[in-house]
N, C-alpha and C positions, 0 to 999 in steps of 0.2 A: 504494500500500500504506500502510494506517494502520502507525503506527507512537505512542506515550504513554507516556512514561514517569508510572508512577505510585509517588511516594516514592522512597526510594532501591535501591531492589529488584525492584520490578518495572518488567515494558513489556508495554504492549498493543500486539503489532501484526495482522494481517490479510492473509485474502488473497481470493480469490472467492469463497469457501464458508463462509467461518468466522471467527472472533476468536478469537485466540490469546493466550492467557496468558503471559508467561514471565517467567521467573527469572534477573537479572542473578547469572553466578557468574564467577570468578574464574582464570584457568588458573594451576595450580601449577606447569608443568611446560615443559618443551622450548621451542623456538625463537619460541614466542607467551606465555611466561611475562609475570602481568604485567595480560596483556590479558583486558577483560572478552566474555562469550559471553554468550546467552540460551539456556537452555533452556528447552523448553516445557512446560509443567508441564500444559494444558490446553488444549480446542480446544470452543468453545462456538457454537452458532449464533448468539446474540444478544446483545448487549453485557448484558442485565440478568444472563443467568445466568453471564455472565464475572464479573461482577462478584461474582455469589454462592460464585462460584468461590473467588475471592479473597478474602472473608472467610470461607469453609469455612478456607483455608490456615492465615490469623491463627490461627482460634480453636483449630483443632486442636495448632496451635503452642504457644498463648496460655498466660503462667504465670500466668491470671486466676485468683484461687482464691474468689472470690464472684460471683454475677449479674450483681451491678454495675459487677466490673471486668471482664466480659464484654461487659454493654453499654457500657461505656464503649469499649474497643476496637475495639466493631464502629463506636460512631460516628464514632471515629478514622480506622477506613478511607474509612469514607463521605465523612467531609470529604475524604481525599487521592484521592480518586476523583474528587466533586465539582471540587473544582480543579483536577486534571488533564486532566478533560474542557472545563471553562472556559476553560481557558487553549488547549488545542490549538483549541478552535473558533473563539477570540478570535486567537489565529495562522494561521489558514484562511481565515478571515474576510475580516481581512485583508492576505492575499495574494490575493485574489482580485479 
């Protein structure tokens, strides 16, 4: 099972069918207080539209209030995408 953390917020992991988006969030509450969970925010066949996934989230979030600082955030993700997929295939790599 893939499993990527990308930034500090999100994880890409995986299972037979699909990529899976999720949301590192945080338990407020009871005897797992503390600890972090994923939720899944999304369930994509191919890693390009997870990705697009994941800058839909930014932007809809995003307190861009011009173009610019729209594109600038989308490029933001892209580098932590980029990296994040660099790096786990550069730790796959090798391990193997």
């Amino acid at each position: 099972m893939l499993r990527i953390s990308i930034g500090k917020d999100w994880v890409v992991t995986s299972d037979a069918h699909q990529f899976i988006l999720n949301q590192k969030k945080l338990v407020k509450t009871g005897g797992k207080a503390g600890e972090v969970w994923l939720d899944a925010i999304g369930y994509y066949p191919t890693v390009t539209q997870l990705v697009s996934g994941l800058v839909h989230h930014h932007v809809r979030d995003s307190a861009a209030t011009s173009i610019a600082g729209l594109a600038a955030e989308i490029e933001r993700i892209g580098k932590l995408c980029q990296e994040a997929f660099s790096t786990h295939y550069a730790v796959e790599k090798n391990d193997n």
